[in-house]
C-alpha positions as CSV (number, residue, x, y, z in Angstrom):
1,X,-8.4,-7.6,14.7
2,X,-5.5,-8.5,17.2
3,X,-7.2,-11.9,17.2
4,X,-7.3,-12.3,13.0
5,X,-3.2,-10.9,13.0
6,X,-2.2,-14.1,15.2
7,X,-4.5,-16.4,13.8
8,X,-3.0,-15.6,10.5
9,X,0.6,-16.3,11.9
10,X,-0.2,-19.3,14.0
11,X,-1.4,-20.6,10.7
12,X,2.3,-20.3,8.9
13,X,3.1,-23.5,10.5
14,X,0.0,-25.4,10.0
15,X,0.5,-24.5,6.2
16,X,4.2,-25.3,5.7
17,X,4.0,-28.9,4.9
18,X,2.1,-28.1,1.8
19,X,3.1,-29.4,-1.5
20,X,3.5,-26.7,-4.2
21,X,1.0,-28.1,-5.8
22,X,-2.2,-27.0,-5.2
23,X,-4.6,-29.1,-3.2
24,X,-7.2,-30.8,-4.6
25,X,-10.9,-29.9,-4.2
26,X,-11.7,-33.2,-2.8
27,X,-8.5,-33.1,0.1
28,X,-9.8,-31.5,3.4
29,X,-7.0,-30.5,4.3
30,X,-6.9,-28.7,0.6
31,X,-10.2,-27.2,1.4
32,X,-9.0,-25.6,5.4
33,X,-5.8,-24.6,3.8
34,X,-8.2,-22.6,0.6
35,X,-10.5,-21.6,3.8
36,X,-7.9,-20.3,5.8
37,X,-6.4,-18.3,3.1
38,X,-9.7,-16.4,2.3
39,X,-10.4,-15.0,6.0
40,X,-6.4,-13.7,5.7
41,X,-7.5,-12.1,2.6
42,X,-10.6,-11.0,4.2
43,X,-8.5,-9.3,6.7
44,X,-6.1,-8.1,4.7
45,X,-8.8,-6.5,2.2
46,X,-10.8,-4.4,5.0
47,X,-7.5,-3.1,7.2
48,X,-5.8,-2.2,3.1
49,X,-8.6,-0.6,2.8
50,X,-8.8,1.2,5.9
51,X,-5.6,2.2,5.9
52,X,-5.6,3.9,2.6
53,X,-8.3,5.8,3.7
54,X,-6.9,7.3,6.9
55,X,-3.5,7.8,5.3
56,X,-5.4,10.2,2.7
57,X,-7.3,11.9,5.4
58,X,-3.5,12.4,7.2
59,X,-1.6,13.6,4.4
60,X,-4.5,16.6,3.7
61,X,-3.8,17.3,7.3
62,X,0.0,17.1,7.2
63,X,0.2,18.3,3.8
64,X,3.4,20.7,4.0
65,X,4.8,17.7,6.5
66,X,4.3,14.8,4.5
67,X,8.2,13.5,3.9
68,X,8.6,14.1,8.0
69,X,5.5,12.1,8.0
70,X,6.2,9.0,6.4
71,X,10.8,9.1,7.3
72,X,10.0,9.6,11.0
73,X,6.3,9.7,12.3
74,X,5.5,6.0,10.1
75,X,8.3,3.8,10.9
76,X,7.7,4.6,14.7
77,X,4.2,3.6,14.6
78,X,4.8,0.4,12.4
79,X,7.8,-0.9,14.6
80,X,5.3,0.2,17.6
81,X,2.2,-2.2,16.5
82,X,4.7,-4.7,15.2
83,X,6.4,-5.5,18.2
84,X,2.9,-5.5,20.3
85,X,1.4,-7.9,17.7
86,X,4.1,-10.0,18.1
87,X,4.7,-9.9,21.8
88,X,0.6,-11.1,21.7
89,X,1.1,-13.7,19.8
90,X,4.2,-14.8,21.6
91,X,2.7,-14.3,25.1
92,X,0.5,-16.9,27.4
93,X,-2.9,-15.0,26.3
94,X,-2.6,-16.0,22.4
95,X,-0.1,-18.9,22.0
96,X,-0.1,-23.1,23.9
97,X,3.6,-22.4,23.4
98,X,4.8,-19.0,24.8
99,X,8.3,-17.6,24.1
100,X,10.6,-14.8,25.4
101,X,11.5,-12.0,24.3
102,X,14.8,-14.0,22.7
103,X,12.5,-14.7,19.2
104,X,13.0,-11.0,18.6
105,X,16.8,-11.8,18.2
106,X,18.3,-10.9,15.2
107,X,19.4,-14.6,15.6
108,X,16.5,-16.2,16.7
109,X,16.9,-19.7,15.9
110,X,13.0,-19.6,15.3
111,X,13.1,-17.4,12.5
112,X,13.3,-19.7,9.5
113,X,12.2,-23.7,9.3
114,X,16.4,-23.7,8.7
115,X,17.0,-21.9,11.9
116,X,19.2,-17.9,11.7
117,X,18.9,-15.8,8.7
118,X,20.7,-13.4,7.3
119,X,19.5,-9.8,8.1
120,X,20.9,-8.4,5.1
121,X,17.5,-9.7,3.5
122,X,15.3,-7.4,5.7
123,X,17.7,-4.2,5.7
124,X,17.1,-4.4,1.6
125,X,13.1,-5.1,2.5
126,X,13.0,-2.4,4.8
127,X,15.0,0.0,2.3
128,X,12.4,-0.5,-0.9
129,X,9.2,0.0,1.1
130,X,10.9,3.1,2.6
131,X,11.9,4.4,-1.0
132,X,8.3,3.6,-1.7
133,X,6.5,5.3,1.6
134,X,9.0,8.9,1.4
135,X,8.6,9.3,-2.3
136,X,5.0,8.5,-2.8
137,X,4.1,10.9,0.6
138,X,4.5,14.5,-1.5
139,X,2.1,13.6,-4.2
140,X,-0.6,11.8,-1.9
141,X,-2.6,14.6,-0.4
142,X,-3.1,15.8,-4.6
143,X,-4.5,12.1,-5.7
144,X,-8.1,11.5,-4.4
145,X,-8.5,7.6,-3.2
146,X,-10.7,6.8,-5.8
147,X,-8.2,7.7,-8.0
148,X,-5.0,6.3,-6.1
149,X,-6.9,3.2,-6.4
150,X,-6.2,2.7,-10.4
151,X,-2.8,4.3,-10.3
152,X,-1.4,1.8,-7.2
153,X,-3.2,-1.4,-9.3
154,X,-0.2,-0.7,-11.4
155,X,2.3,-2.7,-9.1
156,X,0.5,-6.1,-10.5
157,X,2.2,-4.9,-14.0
158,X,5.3,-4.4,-12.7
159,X,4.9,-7.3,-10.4
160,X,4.3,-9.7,-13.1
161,X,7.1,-8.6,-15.1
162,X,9.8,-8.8,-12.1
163,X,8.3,-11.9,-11.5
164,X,9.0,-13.6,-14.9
165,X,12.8,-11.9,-14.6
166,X,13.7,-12.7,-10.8
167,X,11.6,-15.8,-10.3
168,X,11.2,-17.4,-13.8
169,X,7.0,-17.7,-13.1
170,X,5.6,-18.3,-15.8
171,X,1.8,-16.7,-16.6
172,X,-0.7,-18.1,-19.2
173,X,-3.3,-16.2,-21.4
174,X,-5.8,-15.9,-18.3
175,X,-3.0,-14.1,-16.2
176,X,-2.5,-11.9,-19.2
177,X,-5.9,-11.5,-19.8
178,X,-6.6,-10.3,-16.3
179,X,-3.1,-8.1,-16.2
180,X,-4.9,-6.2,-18.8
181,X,-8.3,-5.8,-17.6
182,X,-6.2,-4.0,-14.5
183,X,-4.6,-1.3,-17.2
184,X,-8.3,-0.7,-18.9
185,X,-9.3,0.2,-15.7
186,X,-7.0,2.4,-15.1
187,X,-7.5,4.0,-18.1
188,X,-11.4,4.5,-18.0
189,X,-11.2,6.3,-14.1
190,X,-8.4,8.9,-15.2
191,X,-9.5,9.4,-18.9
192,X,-13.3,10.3,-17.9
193,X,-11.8,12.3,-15.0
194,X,-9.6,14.3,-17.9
195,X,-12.7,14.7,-19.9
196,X,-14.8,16.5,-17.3
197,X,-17.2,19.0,-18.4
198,X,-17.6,20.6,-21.7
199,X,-15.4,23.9,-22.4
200,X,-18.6,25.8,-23.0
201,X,-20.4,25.0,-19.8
202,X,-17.3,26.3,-17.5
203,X,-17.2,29.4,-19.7
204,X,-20.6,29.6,-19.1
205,X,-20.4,29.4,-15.7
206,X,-18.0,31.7,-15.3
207,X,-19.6,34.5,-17.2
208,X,-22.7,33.5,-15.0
209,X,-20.9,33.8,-11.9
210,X,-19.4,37.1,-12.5
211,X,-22.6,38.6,-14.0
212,X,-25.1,36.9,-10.3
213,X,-22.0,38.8,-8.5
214,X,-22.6,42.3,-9.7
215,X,-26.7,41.2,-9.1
216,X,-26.2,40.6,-5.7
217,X,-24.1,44.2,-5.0
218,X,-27.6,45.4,-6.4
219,X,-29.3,43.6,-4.6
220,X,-31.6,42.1,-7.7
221,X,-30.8,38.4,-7.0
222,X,-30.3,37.0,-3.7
223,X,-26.7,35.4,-2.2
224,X,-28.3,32.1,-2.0
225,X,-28.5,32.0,-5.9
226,X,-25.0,33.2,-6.8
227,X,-23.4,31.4,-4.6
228,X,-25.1,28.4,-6.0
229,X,-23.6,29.7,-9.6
230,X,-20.3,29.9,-8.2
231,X,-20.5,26.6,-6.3
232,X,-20.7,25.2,-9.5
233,X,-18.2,26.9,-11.6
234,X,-15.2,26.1,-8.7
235,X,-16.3,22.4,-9.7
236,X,-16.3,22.9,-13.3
237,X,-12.8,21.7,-13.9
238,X,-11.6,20.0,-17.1
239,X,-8.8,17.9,-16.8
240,X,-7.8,16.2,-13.3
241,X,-9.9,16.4,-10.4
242,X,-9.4,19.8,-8.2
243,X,-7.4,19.8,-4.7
244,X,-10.0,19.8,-1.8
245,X,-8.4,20.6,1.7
246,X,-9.3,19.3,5.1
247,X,-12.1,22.0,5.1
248,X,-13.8,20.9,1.6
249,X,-12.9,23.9,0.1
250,X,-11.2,23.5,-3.4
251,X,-7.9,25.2,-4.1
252,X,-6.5,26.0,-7.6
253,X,-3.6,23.6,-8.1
254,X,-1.8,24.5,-12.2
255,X,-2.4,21.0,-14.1
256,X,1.3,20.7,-14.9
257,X,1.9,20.2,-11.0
258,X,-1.1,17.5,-11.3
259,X,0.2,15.4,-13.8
260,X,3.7,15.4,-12.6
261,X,2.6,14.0,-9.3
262,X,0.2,12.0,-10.9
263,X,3.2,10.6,-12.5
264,X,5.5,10.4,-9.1
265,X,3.1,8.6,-7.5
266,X,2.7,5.8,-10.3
267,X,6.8,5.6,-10.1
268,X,7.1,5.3,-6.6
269,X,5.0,1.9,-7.1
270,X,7.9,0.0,-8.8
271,X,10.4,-0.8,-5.6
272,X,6.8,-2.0,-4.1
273,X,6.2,-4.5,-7.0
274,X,10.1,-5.5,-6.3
275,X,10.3,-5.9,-2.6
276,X,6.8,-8.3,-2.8
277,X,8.7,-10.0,-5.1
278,X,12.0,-10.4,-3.3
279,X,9.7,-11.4,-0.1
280,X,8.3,-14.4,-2.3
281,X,11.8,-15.9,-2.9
282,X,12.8,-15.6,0.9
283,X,9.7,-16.4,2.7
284,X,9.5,-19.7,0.7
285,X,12.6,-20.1,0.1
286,X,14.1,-20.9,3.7
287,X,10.3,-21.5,4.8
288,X,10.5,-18.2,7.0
289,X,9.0,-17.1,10.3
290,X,6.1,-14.6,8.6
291,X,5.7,-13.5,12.1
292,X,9.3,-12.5,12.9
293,X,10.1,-11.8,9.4
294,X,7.8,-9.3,9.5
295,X,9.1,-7.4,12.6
296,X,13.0,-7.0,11.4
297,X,11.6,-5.3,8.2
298,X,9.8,-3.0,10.3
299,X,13.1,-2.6,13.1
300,X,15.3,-1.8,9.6
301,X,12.6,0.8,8.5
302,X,13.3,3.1,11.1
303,X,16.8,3.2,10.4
304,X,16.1,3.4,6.7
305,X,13.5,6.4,7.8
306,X,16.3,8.6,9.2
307,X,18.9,7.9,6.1
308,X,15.7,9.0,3.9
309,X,15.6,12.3,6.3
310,X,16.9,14.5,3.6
311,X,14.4,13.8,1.1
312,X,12.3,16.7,3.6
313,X,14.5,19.2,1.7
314,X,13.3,18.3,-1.9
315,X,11.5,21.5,-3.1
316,X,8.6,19.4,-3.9
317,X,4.9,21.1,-4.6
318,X,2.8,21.6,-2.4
319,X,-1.0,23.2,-2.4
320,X,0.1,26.6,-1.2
321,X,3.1,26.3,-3.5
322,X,6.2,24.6,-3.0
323,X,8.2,23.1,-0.1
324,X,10.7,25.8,1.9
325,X,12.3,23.4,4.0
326,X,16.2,22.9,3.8
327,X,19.1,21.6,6.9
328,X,19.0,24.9,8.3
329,X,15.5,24.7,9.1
330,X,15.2,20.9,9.7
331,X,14.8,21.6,13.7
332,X,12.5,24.2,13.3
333,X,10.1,22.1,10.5
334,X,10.5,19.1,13.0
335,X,9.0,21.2,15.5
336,X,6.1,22.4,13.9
337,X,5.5,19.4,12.1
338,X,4.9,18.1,15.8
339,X,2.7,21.2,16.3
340,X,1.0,19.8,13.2
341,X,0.5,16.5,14.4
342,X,-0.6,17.3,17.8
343,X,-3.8,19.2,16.0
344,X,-2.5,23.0,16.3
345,X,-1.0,25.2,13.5
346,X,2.2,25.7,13.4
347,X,1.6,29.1,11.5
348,X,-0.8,31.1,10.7
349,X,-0.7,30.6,6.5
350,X,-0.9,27.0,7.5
351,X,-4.6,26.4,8.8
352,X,-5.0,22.1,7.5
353,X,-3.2,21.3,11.2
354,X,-6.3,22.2,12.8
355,X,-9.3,20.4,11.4
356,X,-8.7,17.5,13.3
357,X,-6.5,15.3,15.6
358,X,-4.4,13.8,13.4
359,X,-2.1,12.3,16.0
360,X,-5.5,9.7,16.7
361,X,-6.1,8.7,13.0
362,X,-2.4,8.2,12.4
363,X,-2.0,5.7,16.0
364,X,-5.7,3.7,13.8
365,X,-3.4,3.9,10.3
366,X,-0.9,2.2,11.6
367,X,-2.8,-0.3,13.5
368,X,-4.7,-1.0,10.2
369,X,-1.2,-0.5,7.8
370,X,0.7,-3.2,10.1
371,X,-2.2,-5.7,10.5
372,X,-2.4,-5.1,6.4
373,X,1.2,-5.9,5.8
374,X,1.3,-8.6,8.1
375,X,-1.5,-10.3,6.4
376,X,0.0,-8.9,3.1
377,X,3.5,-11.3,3.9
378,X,1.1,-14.4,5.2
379,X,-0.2,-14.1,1.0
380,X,2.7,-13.7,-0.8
381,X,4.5,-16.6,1.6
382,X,1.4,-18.9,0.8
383,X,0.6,-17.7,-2.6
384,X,2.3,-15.3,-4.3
385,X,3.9,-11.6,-4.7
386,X,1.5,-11.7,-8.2
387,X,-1.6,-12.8,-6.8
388,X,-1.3,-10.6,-3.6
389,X,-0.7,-7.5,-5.9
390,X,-3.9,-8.8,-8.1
391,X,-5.8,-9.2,-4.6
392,X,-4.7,-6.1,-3.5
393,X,-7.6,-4.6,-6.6
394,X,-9.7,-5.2,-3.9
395,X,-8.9,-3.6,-1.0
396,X,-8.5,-0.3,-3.6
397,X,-11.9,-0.7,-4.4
398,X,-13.2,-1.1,-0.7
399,X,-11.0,2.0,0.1
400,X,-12.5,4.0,-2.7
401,X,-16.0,3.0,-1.0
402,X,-14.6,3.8,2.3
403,X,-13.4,7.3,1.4
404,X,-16.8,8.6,0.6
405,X,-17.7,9.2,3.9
406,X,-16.8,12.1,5.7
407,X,-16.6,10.0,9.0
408,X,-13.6,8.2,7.5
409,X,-12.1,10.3,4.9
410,X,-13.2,13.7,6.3
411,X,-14.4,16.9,5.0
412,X,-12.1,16.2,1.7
413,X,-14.4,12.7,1.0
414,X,-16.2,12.7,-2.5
415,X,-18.7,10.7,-4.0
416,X,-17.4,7.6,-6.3
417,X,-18.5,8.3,-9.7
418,X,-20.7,6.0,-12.1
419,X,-17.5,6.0,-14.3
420,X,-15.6,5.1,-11.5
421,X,-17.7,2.2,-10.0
422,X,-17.4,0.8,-13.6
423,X,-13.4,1.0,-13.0
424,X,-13.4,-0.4,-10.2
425,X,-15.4,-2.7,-11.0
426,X,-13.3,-3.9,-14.5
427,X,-10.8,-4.0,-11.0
428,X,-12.4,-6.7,-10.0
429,X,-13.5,-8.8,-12.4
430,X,-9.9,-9.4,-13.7
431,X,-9.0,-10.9,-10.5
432,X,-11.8,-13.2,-11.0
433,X,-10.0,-14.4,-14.2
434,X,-6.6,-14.1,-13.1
435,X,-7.9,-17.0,-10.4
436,X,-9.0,-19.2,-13.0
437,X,-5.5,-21.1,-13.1
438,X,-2.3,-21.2,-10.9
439,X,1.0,-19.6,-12.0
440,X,3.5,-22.0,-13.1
441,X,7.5,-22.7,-12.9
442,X,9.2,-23.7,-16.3
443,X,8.4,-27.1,-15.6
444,X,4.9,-26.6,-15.2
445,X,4.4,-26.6,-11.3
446,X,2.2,-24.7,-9.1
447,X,4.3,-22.1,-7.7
448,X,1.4,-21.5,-4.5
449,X,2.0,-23.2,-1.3
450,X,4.7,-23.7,0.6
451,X,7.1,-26.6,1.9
452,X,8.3,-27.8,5.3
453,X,12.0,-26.8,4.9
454,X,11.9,-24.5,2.1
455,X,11.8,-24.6,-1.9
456,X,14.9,-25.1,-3.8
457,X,13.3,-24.0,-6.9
458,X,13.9,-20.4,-5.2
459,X,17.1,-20.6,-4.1
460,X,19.8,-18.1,-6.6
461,X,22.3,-21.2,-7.6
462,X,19.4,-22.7,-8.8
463,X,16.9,-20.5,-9.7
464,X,13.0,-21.2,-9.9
465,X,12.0,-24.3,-12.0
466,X,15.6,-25.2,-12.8
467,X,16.5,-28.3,-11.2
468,X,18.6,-29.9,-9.8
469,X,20.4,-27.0,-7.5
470,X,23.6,-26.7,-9.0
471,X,25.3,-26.6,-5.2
472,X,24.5,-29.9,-4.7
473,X,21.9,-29.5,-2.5
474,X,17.9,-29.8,-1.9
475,X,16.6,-27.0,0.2
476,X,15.9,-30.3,2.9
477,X,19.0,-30.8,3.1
478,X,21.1,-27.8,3.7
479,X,22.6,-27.8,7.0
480,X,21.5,-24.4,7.6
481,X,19.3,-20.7,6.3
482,X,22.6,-19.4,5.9
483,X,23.7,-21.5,3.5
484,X,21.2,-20.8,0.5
485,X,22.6,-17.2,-1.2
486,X,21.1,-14.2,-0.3
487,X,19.8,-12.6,-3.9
């Protein structure tokens, strides 16, 4: 995997001479470029996937410590993995050209085809995937993957729609087409899971279950058979799937909790859809450094992680009610969410901490979240923010398969549904069609691939598909990154 993350950097340079345009079917260098692109997105689909699954498995662990989590625990581990990835690649093992440890310079002159950057580009990176990461954590642990899938295909919406604001992209009726296959499949997975049962069968059950109870105090029906009755009336639930802890066992969570952080968690997708979007412009617009570019957005998210510290002190629901924790307690929560991590509970109404080591399947996460994100940033540089948030279907559905098993997603895992396999498959079908033509500037140009010094079409003076650059200059020839405006 190490091998795949450098590969995919190494290969920024080898693609920056590109044209816009894409290449034709006949080029061979068109063809290594097309090549190269699918085993990024290879990599990128099985760590995504991965990584949602593990994250899931953490959060049921962590789940009264999830804001801690994602402000403290997560930008530790990503700037961790970054900056080994990095030094690999940089080092004599992985690269004919090894470097010191002065490319991690805020003012590296190797970050950008047009030399220094600003960082004010990655502080505002760093600050919208942390607004994402703290705000999506409380309603995680209540959304099964399967269902997370659907619900985080959103961001292509929004991504498309920033897209045509910030960027000027224009989509045709394919793009469209497949935007909207996305939002039927969202639909189908939550409206069959609102359905559920019929009302008589639960009542039913429940009558059943009470009536095999009193049996079994008489001794006229045996345990096995009651509790098989009231096995199946805790899984008779109409409306939104029921919380299952790290043990399996299902806990009654009221549905107006559900739905609101159902809702939260759909929300907290829009700064994603922006910051991929905001990535496009500067990665092609300067021709950035994916490697290094990558590593100051993680640096600024553990800064970002600390100003998000008070967001622990949200009353926000949790299964076994709501959250208690406030700046009086803040030392005493970050000690026990440590207690928590390190596998032990912290008290003895709190008994998730124990089911496993989380602190092991949070170090793999973050492997598999960085390698993701890294491969995530090679897409959008090469492609685009749209098509990486289409791709991204995918690696939802590959997580959703992924979560079934109990050896990734623990004793919480459940089966994919029929309806749900038909979701996820709608999923990906529509980015089959969305790939049946390029996105387009105003003028009718490919916006995939990238050139040697940059694209002027994304600079802000003269924004994407107007030309010429109303500064007076092509992106080839300003003297400097600096130069081109920063938003």
């Amino acid at each position: 995997m190490v091998r795949s993350a450098r590969e995919l950097i190494d290969s920024d340079s080898e693609i920056a001479n590109e044209s816009t345009e894409r290449p034709s079917t006949d080029d061979k260098g068109g063809g290594n470029a097309r090549k190269l692109a699918m085993a990024v997105f290879v990599v990128y689909l099985v760590t995504r996937g991965l990584a949602t699954v593990l994250i899931y498995r953490v959060s049921k662990a962590m789940a009264q410590y999830t804001t801690i989590l994602m402000s403290i625990y997560w930008p530790l581990g990503i700037v961790f993995w970054a900056f080994t990835l990095c030094a690999l690649r940089n080092s004599r093992l992985f690269s004919s050209k090894p470097v010191g440890l002065s490319w991690f310079s805020p003012w590296s002159e190797k970050a950008s085809a047009q030399g220094p950057v600003p960082q004010h580009w990655f502080v505002l990176i760093a600050f919208c995937n942390q607004l994402c990461a703290t705000f999506s954590a409380p309603p995680t642990p209540f959304i099964p993957v399967v269902l997370q899938t659907p619900l985080a295909n959103l961001v292509a919406l929004w991504t498309a729609i920033i897209s045509c604001i910030f960027l000027k992209t224009r989509f045709t009726m394919v793009h469209y087409a497949g935007i909207s296959l996305i939002l039927y499949s969202c639909v189908v997975s939550v409206l069959v899971e609102l359905q559920g049962p019929a009302e008589a069968v639960c009542q039913g059950l429940d009558i059943a279950a009470g009536t095999l109870d009193q049996l079994t105090h008489s001794n006229l029906i045996s345990s096995e058979a009651a509790w098989s009755v009231s096995n199946a009336t805790e899984h008779c639930v109409i409306g939104l799937p029921p919380y299952k802890d790290t043990t399996g066992q299902i806990l009654k969570i009221p549905l107006h909790i559900l739905v609101s952080m159902y809702t939260f968690y759909t929300l907290s997708q829009v700064p994603f859809a922006f910051v991929n979007v905001y990535k496009q412009k500067k990665l092609k617009q300067v021709n950035l450094d994916v490697a290094w570019a990558f590593w100051w957005q993680c640096a600024w998210q553990v800064l970002w992680g600390l100003v998000f510290i008070p967001a622990c002190w949200i009353p926000w629901p949790t299964p076994s009610g709501h959250n208690e924790a406030s700046f009086s307690t803040f030392g005493r929560d970050l000690a026990d969410s440590w207690t928590c991590f390190m596998g032990r509970n912290p008290h003895p109404e709190i008994t998730s901490c124990s089911a496993e080591p989380v602190y092991g399947w949070f170090a793999i996460y973050c492997f598999f979240n960085v390698s993701c994100n890294l491969a995530l940033t090679w897409l959008i540089k090469q492609l685009s923010s749209t098509w990486a948030s289409i791709g991204s279907i995918l690696c939802g559905n590959l997580g959703g398969f992924f979560s079934q098993f109990s050896a990734l997603g623990g004793k919480s895992a459940q089966t994919v549904t029929l309806e749900q396999w038909m979701a996820l498959i709608l999923s990906s079908v529509a980015m089959w069609i969305y790939n049946v033509q390029d996105e387009r500037d105003v003028n009718g140009k490919s916006v995939y691939g990238q050139q040697g010094r940059g694209d002027h079409r994304y600079d802000t003076k003269g924004p994407m598909g107007l030309e010429p650059d109303s500064d007076g200059f092509q992106s080839d020839d300003e003297p400097n990154a600096e130069d081109h405006t920063t938003l």
